[in-house]
C-alpha positions as CSV (number, residue, x, y, z in Angstrom):
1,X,45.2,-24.3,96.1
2,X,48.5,-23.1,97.6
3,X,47.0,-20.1,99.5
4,X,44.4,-22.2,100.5
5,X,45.6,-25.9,101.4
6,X,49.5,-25.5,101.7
7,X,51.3,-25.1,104.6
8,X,54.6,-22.9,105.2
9,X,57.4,-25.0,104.9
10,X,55.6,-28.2,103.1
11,X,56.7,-29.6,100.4
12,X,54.4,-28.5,97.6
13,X,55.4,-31.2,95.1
14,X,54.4,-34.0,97.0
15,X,51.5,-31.7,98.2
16,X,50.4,-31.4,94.3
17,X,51.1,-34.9,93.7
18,X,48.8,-36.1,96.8
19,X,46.0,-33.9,95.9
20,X,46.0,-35.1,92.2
21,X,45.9,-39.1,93.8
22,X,42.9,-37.7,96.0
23,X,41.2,-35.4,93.6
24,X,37.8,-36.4,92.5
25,X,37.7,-34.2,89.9
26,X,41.0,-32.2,88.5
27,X,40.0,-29.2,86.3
28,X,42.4,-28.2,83.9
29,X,42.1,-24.7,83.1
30,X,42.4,-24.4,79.1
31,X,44.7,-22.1,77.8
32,X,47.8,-21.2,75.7
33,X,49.5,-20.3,78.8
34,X,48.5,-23.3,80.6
35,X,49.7,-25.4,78.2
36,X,53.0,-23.8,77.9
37,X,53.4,-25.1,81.2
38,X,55.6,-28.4,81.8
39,X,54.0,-28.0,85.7
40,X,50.4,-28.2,84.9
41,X,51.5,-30.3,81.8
42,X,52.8,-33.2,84.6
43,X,49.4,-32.8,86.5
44,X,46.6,-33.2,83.8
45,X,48.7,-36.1,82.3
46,X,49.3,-37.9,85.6
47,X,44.8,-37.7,85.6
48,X,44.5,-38.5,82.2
49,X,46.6,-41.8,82.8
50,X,44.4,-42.7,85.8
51,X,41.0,-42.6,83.6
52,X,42.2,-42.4,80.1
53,X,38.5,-43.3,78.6
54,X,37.0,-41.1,80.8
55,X,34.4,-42.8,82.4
56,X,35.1,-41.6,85.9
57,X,35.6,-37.8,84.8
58,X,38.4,-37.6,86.6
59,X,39.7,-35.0,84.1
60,X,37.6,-32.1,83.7
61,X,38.8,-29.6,80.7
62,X,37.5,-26.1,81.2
63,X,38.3,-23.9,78.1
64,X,38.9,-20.1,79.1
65,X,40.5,-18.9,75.9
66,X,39.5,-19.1,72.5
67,X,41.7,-21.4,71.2
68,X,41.9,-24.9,68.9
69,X,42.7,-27.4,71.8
70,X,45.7,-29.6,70.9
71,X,46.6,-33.2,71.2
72,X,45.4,-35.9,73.9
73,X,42.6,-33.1,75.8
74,X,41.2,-32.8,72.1
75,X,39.6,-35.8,73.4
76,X,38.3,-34.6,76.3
77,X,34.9,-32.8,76.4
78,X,35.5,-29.3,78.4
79,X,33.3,-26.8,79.5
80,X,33.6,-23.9,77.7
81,X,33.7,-20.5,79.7
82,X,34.6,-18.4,76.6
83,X,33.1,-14.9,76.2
84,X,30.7,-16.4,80.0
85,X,30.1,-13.1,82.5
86,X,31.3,-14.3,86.1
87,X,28.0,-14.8,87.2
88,X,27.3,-17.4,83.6
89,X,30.9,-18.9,84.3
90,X,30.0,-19.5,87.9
91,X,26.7,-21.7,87.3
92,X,27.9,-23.1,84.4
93,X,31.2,-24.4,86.4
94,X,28.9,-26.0,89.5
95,X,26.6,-27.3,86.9
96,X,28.8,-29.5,84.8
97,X,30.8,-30.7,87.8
98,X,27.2,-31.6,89.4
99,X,28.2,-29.5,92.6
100,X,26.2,-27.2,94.6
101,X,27.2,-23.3,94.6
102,X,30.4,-22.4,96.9
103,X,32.2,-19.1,97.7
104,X,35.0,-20.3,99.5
105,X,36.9,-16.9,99.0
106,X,37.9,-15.9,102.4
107,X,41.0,-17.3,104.6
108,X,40.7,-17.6,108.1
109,X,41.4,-14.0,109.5
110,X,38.6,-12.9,107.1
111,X,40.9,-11.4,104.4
112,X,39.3,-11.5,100.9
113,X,41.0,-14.2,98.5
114,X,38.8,-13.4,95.6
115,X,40.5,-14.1,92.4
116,X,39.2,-11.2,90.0
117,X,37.5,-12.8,87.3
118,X,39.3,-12.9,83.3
119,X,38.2,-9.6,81.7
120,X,37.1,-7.7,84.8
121,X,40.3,-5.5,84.7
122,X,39.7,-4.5,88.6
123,X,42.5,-3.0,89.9
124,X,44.0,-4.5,93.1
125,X,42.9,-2.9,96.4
126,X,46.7,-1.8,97.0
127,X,48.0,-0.1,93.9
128,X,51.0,2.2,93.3
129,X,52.7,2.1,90.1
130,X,54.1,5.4,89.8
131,X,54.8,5.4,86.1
132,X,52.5,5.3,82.9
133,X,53.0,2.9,79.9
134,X,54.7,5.0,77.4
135,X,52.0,4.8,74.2
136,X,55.0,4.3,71.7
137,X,55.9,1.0,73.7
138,X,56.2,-1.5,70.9
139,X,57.9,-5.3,69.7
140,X,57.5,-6.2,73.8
141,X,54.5,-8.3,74.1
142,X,57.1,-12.0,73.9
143,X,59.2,-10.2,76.6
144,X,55.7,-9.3,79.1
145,X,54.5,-12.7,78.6
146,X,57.6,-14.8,78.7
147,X,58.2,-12.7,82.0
148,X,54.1,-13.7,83.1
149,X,55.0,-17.4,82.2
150,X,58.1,-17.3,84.5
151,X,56.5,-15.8,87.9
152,X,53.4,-17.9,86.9
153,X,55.7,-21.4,88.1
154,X,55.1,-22.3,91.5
155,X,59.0,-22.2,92.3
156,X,59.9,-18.9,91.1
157,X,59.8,-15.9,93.3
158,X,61.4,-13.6,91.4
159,X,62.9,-12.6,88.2
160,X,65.3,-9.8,86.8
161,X,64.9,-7.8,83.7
162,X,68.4,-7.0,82.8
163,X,69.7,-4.6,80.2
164,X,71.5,-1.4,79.6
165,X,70.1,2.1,80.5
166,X,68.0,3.2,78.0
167,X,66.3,-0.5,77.0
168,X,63.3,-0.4,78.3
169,X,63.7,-2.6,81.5
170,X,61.3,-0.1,83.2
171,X,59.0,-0.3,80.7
172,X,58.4,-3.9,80.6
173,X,57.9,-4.2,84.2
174,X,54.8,-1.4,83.8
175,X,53.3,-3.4,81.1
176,X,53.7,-6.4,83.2
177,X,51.7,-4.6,86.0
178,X,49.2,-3.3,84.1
179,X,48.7,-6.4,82.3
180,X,48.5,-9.0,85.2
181,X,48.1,-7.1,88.0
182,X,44.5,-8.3,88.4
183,X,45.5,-11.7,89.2
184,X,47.0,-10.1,92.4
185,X,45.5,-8.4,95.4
186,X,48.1,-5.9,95.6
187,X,50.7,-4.2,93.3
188,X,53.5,-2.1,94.6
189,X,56.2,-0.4,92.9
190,X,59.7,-0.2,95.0
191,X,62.4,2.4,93.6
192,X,65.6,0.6,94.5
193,X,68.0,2.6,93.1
194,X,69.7,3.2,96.8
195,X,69.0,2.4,100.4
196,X,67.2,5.3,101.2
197,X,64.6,5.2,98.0
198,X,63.9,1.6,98.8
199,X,63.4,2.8,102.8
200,X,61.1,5.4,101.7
201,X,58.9,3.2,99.4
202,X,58.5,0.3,102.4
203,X,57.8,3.4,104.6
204,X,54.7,4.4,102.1
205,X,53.7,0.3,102.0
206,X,53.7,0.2,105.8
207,X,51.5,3.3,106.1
208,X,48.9,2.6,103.2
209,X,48.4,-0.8,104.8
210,X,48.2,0.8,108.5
211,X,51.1,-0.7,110.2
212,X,51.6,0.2,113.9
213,X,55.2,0.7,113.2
214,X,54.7,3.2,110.2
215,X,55.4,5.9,112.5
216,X,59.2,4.5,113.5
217,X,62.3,5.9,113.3
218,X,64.1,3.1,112.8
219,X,63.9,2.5,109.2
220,X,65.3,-1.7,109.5
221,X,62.7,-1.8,112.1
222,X,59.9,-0.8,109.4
223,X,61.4,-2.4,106.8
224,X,61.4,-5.8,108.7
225,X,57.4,-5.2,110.0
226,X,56.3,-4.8,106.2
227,X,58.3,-8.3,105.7
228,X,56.6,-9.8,108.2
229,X,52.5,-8.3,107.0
230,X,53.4,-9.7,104.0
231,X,54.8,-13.0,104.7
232,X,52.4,-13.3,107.7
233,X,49.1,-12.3,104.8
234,X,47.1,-14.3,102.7
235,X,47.2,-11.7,99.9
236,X,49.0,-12.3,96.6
237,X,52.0,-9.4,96.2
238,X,53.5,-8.4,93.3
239,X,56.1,-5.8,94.0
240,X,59.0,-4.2,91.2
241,X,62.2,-3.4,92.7
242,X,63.2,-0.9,89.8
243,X,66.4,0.0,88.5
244,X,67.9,-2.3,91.7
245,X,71.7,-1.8,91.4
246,X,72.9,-3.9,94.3
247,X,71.8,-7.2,95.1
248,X,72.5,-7.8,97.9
249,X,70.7,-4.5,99.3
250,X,67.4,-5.7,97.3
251,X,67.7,-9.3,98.5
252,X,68.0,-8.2,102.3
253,X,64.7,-6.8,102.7
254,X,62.6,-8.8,100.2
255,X,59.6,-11.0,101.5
256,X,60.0,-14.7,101.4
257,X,56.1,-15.6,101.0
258,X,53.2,-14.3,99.2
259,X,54.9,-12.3,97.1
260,X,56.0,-12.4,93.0
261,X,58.7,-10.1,92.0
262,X,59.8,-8.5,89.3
263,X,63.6,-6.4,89.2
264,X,64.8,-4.1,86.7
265,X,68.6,-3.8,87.1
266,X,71.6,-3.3,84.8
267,X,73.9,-5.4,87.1
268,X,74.5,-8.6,85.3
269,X,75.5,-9.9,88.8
270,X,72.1,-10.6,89.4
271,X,72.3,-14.0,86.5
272,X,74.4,-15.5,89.5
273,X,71.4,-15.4,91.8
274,X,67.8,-15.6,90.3
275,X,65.7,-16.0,87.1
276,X,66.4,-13.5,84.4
277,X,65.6,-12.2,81.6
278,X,67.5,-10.1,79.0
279,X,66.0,-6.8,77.8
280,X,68.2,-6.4,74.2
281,X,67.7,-3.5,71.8
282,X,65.6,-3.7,69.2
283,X,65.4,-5.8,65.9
284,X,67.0,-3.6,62.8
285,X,63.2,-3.5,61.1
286,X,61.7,-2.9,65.0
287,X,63.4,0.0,65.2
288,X,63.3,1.3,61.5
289,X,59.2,1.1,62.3
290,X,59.4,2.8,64.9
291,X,61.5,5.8,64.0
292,X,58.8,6.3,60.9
293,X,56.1,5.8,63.2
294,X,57.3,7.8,65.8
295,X,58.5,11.2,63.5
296,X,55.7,10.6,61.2
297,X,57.9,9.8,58.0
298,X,58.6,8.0,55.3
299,X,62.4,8.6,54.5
300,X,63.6,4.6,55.5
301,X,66.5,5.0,54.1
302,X,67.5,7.6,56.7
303,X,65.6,5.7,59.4
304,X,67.3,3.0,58.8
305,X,70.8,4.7,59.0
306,X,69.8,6.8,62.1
307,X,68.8,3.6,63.9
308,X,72.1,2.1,63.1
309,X,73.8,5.7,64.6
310,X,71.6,5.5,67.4
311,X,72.2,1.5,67.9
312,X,69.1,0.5,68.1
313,X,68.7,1.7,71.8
314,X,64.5,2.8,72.4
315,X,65.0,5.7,74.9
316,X,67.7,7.4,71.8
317,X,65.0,6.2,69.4
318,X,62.3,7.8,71.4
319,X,64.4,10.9,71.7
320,X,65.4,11.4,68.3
321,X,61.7,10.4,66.8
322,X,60.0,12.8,69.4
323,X,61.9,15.3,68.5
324,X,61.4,15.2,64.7
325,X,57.9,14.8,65.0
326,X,57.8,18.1,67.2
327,X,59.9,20.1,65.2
328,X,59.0,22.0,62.1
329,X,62.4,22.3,60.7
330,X,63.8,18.7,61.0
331,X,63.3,15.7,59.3
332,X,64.8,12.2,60.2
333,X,67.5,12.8,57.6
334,X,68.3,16.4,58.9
335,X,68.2,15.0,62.3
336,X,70.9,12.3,61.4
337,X,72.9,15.0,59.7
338,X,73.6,16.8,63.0
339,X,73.5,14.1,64.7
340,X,76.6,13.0,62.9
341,X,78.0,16.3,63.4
342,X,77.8,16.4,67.4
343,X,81.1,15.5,69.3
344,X,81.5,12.9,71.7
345,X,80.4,14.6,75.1
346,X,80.8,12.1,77.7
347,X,84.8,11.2,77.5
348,X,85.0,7.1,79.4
349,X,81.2,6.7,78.5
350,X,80.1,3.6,77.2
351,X,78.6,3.3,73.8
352,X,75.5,3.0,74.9
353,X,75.9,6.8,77.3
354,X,77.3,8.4,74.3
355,X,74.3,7.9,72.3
356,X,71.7,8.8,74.5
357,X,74.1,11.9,75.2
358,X,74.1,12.9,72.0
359,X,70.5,12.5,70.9
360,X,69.6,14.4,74.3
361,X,72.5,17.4,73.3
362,X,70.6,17.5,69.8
363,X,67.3,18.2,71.4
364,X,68.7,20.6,74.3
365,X,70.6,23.1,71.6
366,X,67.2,23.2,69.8
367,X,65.0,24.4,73.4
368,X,67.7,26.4,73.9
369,X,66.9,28.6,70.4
370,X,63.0,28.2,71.1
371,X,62.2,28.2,74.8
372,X,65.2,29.7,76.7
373,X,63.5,29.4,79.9
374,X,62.5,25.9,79.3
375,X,66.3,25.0,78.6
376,X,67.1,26.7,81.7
377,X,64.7,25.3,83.8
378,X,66.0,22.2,82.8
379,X,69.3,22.4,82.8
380,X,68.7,23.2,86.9
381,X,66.4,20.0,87.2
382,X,69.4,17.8,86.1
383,X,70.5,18.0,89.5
384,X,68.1,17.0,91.5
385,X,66.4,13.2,91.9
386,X,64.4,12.2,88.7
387,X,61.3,12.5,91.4
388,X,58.6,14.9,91.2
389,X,59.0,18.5,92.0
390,X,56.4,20.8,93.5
391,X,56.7,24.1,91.4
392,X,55.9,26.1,94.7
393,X,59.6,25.4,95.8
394,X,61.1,26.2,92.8
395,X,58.9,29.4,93.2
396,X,60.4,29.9,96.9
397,X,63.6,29.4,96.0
398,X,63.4,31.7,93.6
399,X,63.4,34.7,96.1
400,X,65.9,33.7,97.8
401,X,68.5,32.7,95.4
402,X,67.8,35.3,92.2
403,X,71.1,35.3,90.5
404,X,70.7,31.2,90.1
405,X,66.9,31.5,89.3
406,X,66.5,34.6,88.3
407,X,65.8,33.7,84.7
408,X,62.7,31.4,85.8
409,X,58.8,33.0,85.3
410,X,57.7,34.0,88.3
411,X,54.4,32.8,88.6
412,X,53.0,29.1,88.3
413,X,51.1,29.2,85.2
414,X,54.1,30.8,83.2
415,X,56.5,28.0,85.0
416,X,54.4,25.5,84.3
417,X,54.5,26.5,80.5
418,X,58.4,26.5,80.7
419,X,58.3,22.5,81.9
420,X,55.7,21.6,79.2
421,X,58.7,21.0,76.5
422,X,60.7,19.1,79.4
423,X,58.9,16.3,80.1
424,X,60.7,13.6,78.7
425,X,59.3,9.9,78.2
426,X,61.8,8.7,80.6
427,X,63.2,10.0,83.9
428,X,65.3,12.2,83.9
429,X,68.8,11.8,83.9
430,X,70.6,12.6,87.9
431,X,72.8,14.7,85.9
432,X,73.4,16.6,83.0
433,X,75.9,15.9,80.3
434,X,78.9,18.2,80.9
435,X,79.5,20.1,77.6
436,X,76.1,22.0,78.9
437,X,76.0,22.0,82.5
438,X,78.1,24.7,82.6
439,X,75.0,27.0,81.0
440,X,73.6,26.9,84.4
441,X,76.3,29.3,85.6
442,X,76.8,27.3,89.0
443,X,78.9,24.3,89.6
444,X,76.5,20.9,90.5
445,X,77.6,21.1,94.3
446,X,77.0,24.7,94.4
447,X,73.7,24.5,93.0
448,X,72.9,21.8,95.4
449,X,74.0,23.4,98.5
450,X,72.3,26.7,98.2
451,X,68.9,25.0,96.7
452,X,69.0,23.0,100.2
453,X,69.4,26.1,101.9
454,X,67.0,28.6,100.0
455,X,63.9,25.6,100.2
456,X,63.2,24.6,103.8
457,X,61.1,20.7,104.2
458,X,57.6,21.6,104.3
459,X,54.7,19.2,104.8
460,X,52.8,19.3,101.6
């Protein structure tokens, strides 16, 4: 109704509240999530009190979800779309409101406003989500849909998933995409870690949507001219502003209209400013599960002390149970038993840091002992963005700088092996703990500097 009726700048309350008093016929669309809803909650009742007996049919049930239907609409007959293809739903809709056919899915400029129908799991037209649900994601389903329930009110623009590093933030906000991005007509994924991430993200938006100014220099100037397509559109946005440190950075080139959003952030700053939701560790039994389900064990008495160790965090759980479950030689209770025995590597770190430190050190000393090059190759990635890397520059650089990457293969099938045992479930971190960086035999500006030198910016 909004995208169709409302007007920029009208009140939508009083909007809602007219169309109710006008409405021949209000459908209420049956669901657990639709009931949840105080909103919709205010509408159906405000109908139901007009024609409580129902002999105008003002009220019109229409049951998408198999479900027992609760209280006052128990009384109500609905139409029942459950398990109904789109075509069946269609007729079956027009029929029991004794109305002709309609498609009335396209706004005035001749933009498709299709809503994909329940279960058709099309993706949207404009898609990039650059990162893939990790298959151990668990005990998050209340968090995805208590976010789903937020951004579905007609007030809320945007909300923030807040949490330390290591939670899961990023995580939720892929499930959340995957999930309900059908319900929009275009999903994009922001980095928004810094200015020039977030620059370089609008610059791909701009040019997948053909922009006339995606070819500018003047990087406000394209950020601005994406604001504006979007605000100026009829299509439904849902875009992630990931890991989004500042706030005030994030909020200055955000979209007004048209547009849900979801932040991932560790900046409690952000509670001062817009919905948000915490991300916490997990439960004591969540992450006991998991560390058996993960390593492929039964020992809960040491999963349950390692969790403790590890404080519950899911990327040290990940770390620790993938590398049990990978390893011939540990077990979870050998795995706690050098844990324990590892120092405290990051001196001023919080809590938090030291753990996922520590678990990471573990894993490192064993590549070290079983893939040298692997260990090598990633103690040199540590310095770079968490981005993707083309192995032909590695390869290039190679040449040029042999006492630094000497020890890499020298061929791309060989390198790729090498990288197979470094690809982690989470980016990577900017930078490497320092009780091992100094195995790379280079300082981290050093490395930098002649890296940037050695592999000139090619076109790919």
């Amino acid at each position: 109704m909004q995208i169709y009726d409302f007007l920029p700048g009208s009140g939508w309350v009083r909007e809602i509240d007219e169309a109710v008093q006008r409405a021949a016929r209000v459908i209420g669309v049956l669901s657990p999530a639709y009931l949840k809803s105080e909103l919709v909650s205010a509408e159906w009742r405000a109908t139901w009190l007009q024609d409580p007996g129902g002999r105008q049919r003002r009220l019109v049930p229409v049951r998408v979800a198999d479900f027992e239907v609760p209280g006052l609409l128990a009384g109500v007959t609905y139409l029942d779309l459950v398990g109904a293809s789109e075509g069946e739903a269609r007729h079956r809709l027009f029929a029991g409101l004794g109305l002709p056919p309609s498609d009335r899915a396209r706004s005035d400029d001749g933009s498709d406003l299709r809503i994909p129908f329940p279960g058709s799991m099309r993706r949207p037209r404009l898609w990039s989500v650059p990162h893939h649900l990790n298959p151990n994601f668990i005990d998050r389903d209340e968090l995805v849909d208590r976010l789903h329930e937020r951004l579905s009110s007609a007030d809320v623009v945007h909300c923030a998933l807040i949490g330390m590093a290591g939670v899961g933030k990023t995580q939720v906000a892929v499930s959340y995409a995957l999930r309900y991005g059908e319900q929009y007509d275009a999903v994009w994924w922001i980095s928004a870690a810094d200015l020039s991430s977030l620059r370089r993200d609008y610059a791909a938006l701009a040019q997948a949507v053909g922009l006339p100014e995606q070819g500018s220099d003047d990087p406000d100037e394209l950020v601005a001219a994406v604001r504006r397509h979007i605000e100026r559109g009829r299509l439904r946005w849902l875009l992630v502003f990931d890991d989004s440190f500042d706030p005030q950075t994030s909020l200055d080139v955000m979209p007004g209209a048209h547009v849900k959003i979801v932040l991932t952030s560790r900046n409690r700053e952000w509670n001062r400013r817009k919905e948000v939701l915490d991300v916490d560790v997990f439960s004591e039994e969540v992450a006991e599960r998991f560390l058996l389900e993960r390593a492929c064990e039964s020992d809960v008495g040491a999963a349950r002390e390692l969790a403790v160790e590890l404080g519950r965090l899911p990327l040290a759980l990940e770390q620790a149970g993938a590398f049990v479950a990978g390893s011939d030689l540990f077990t979870l209770a050998g795995y706690l038993e050098h844990f324990l025995s590892a120092p405290d590597i990051l001196f001023r770190a919080s809590p938090e840091k030291q753990t996922v430190a520590r678990t990471f050190l573990t894993s490192f000393e064993h590549l070290e002992k079983t893939s040298p090059a692997a260990a090598h190759l990633l103690c040199l990635l540590a310095f770079l963005a968490p981005d993707d890397i083309p192995i032909r520059l590695l390869l290039q650089a190679k040449a040029t700088v042999p006492d630094l990457l000497g020890d890499l293969p020298g061929d791309v099938l060989t390198l790729d092996h090498a990288s197979n045992p470094t690809r982690p479930g989470h980016r990577r971190s900017p930078m490497p703990p320092p009780s091992w960086a100094s195995s790379c035999g280079t300082s981290s500006s050093s490395t930098m500097l002649r890296l940037r030198s050695s592999a000139p910016v090619t076109s790919s």
